[in-house]
Backbone as CSV, one residue per row, in Angstrom:
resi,resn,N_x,N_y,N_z,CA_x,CA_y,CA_z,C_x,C_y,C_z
1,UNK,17.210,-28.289,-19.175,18.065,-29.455,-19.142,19.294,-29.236,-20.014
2,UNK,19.060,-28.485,-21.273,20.433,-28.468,-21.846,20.991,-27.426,-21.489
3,UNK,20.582,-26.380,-20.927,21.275,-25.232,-20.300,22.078,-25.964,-18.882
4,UNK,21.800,-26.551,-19.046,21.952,-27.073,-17.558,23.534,-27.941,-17.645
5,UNK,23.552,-28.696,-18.779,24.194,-29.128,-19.289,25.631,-28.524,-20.043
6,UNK,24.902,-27.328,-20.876,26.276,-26.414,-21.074,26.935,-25.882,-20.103
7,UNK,25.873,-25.381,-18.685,26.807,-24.949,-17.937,27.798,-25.856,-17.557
8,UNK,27.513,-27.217,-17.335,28.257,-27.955,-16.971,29.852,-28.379,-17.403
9,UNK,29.335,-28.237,-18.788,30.096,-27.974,-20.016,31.588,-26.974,-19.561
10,UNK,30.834,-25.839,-19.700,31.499,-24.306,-19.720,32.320,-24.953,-18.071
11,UNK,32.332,-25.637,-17.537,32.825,-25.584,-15.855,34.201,-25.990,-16.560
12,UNK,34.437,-27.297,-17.418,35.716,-28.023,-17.526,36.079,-27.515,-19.302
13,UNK,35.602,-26.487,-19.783,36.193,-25.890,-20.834,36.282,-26.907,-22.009
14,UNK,35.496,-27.317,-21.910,35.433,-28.641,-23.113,34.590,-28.032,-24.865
15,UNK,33.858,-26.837,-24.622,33.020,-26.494,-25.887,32.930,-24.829,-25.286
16,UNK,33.147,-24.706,-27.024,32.781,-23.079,-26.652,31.313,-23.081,-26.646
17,UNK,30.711,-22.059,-26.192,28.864,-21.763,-25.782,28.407,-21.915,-27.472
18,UNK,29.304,-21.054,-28.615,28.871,-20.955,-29.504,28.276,-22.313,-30.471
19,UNK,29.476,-23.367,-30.236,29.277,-24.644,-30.832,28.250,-25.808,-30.226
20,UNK,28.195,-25.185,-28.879,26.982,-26.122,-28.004,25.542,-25.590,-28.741
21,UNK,25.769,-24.014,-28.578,24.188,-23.864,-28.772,23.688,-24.396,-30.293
22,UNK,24.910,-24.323,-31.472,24.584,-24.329,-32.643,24.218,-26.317,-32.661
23,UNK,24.621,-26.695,-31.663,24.197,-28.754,-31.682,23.578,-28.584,-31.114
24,UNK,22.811,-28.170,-30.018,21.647,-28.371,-29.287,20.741,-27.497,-29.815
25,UNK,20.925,-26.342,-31.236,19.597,-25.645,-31.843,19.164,-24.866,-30.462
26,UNK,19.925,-24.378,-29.564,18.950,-23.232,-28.788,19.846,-22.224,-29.168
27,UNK,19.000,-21.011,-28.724,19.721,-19.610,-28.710,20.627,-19.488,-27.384
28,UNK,21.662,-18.573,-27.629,22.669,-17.977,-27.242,22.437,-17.373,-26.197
29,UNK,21.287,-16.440,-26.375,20.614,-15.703,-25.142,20.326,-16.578,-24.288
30,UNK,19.758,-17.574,-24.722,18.764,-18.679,-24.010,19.588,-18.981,-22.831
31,UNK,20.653,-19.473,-22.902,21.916,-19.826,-22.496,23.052,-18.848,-21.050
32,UNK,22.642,-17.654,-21.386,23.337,-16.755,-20.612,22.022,-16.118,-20.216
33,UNK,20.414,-16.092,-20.330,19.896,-15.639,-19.291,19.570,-17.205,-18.556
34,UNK,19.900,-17.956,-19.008,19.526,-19.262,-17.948,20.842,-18.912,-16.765
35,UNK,22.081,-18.397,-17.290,23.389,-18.777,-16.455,22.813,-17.555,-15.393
36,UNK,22.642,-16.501,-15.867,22.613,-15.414,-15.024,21.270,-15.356,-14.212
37,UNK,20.571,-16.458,-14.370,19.057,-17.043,-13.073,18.228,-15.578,-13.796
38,UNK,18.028,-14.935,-14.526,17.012,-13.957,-14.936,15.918,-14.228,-15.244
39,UNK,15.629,-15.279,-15.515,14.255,-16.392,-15.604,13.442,-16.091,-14.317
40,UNK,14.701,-16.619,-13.340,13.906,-16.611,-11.722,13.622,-15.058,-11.216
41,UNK,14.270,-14.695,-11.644,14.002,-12.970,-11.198,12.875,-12.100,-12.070
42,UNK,12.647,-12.768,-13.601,10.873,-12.535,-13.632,10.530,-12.959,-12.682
43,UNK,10.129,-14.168,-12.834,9.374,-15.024,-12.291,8.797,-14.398,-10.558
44,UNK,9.960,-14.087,-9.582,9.851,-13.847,-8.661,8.828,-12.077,-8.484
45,UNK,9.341,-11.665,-9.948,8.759,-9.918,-10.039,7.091,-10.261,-10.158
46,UNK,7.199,-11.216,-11.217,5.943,-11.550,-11.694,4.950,-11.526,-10.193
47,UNK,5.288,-12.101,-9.604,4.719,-12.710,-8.642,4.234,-11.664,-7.445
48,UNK,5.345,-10.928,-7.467,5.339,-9.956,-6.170,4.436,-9.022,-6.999
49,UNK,4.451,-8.831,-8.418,3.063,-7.754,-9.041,1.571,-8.259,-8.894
50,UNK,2.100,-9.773,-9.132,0.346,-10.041,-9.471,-0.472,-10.091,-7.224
51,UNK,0.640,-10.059,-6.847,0.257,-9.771,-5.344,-0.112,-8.032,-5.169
52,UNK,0.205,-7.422,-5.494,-0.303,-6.377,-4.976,-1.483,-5.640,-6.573
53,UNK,-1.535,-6.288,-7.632,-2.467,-5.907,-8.279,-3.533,-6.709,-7.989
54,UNK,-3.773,-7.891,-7.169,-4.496,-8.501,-6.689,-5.431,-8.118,-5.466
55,UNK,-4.159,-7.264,-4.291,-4.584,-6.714,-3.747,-5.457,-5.591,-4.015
56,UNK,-5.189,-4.790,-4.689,-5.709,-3.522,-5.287,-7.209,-3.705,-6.245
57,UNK,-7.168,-5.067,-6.824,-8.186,-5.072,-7.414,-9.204,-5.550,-6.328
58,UNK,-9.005,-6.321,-5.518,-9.774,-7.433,-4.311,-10.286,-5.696,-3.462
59,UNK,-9.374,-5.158,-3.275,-9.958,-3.796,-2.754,-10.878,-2.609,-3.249
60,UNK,-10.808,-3.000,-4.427,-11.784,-2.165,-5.241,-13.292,-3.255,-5.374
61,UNK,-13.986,-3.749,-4.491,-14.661,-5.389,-4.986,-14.554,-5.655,-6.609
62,UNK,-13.247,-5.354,-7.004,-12.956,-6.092,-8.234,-14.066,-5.138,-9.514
63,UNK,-13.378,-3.961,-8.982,-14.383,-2.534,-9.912,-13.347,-2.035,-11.155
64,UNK,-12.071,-2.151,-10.434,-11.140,-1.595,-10.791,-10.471,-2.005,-12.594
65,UNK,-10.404,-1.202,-12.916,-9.747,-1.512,-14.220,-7.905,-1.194,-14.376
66,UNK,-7.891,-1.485,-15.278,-5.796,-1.184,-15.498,-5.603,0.413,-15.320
67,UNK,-6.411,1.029,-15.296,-5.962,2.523,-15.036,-6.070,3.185,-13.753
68,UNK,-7.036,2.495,-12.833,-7.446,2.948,-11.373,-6.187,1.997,-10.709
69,UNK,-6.074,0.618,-11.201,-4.799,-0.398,-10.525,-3.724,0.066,-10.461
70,UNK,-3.249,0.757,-11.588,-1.930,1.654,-11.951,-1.616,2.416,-11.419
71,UNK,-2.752,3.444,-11.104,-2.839,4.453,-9.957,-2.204,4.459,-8.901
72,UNK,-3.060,3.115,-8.195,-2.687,2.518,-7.077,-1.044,2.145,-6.731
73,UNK,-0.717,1.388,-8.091,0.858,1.004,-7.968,1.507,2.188,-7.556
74,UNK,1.186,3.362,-8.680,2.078,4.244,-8.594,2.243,5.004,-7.538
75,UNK,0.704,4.893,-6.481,1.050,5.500,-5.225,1.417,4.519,-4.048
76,UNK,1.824,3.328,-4.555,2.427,2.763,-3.756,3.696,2.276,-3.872
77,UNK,4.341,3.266,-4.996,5.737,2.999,-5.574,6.442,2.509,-6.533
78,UNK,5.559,1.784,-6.935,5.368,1.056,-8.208,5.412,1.847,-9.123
79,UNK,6.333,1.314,-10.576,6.069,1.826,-11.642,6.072,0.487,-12.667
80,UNK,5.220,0.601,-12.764,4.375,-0.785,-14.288,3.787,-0.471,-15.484
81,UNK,4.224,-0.440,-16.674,3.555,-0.159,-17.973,2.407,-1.154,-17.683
82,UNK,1.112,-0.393,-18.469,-0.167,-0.852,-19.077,0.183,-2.203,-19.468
83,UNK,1.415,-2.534,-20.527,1.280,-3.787,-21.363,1.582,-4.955,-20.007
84,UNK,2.469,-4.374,-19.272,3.121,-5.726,-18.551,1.406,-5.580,-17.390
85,UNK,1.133,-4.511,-16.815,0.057,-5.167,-15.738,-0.889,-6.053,-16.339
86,UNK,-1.138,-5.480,-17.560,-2.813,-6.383,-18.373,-2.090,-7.565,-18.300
87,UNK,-0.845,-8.370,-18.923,-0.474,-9.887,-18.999,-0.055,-10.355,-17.895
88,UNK,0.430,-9.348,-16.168,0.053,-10.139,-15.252,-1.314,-10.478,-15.126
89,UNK,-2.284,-9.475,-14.907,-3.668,-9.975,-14.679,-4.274,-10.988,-15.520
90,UNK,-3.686,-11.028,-16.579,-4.664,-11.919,-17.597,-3.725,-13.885,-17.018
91,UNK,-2.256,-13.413,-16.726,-1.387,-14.874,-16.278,-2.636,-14.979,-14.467
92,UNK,-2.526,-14.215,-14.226,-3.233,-14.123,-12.649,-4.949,-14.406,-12.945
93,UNK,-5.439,-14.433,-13.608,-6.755,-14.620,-13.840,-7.544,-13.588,-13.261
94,UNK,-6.926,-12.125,-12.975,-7.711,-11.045,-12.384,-8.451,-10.151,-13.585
95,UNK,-10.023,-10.516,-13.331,-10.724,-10.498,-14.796,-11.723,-9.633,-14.327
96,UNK,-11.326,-8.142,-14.771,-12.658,-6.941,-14.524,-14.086,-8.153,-14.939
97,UNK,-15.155,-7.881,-14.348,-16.555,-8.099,-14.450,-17.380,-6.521,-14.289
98,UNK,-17.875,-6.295,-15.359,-18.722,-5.244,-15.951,-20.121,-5.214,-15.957
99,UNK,-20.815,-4.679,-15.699,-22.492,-5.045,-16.636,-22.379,-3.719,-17.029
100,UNK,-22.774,-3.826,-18.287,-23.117,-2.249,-18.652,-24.136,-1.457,-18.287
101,UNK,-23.742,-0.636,-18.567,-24.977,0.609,-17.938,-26.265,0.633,-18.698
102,UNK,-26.056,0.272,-20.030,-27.311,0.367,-21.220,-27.528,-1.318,-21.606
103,UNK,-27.984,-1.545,-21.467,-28.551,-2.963,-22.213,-29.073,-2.797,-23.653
104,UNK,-29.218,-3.498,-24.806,-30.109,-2.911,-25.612,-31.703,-2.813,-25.809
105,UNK,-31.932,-3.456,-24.544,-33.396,-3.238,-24.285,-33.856,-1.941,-23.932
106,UNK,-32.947,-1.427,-22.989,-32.963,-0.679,-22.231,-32.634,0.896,-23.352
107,UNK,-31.697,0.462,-24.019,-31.547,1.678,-24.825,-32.910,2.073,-26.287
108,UNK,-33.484,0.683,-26.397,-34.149,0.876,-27.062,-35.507,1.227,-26.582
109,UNK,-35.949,1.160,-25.241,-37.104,1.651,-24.802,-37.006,2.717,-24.151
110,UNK,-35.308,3.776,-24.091,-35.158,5.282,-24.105,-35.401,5.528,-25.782
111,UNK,-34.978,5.294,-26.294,-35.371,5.995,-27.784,-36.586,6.085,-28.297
112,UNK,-37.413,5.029,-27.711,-38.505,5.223,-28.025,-39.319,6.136,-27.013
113,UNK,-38.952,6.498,-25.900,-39.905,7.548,-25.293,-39.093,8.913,-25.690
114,UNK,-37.983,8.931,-26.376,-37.674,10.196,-27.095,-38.133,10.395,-27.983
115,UNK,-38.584,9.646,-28.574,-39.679,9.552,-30.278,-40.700,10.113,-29.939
């Protein structure tokens, strides 16, 4: 709303950006990635990732971890750091499910027939 507002501002040259942002307390950046829509162009990336890491995981019956998914991107053109896929999946709710291989029951009634 107040970005919205400076732009409005900035149309009839009434305030420099500097003196708006310093009365309305937002940042500067705030201001010129609102003007330049870069918000929406995450937003839109975001979206088109968590679609095909979705896919990729839904194709693995959801086996897949961030390093087999990555894989996948990368052979499908994609290039995505580790940090940004884990906080789509975690914004996407795409949540590896594990059981481990050892239980501690299980590990404790191998140790004991190694005894």
């Amino acid at each position: 709303m107040k970005y919205a507002w400076m732009k409005e501002q900035q149309k009839h040259n009434e305030f420099h950006v500097n003196a708006m942002c310093e009365a309305l307390e937002v940042p500067r950046s705030g201001y010129y990635a609102h003007k330049s829509g870069s918000s929406m162009l995450r937003k839109t990336e975001d979206e088109r990732l968590t679609k095909l890491i979705t896919e990729s995981f839904q194709a693995s019956r959801q086996n897949y971890g961030t390093q087999r998914i990555q894989h996948d991107l990368r052979e499908w053109g994609e290039t995505v750091s580790r940090p940004m896929e884990v906080a789509v999946m975690i914004r996407s709710q795409v949540v590896l499910t594990t059981t481990p291989s050892f239980s501690p029951v299980v590990l404790k009634a191998i140790r004991t027939l190694i005894q």
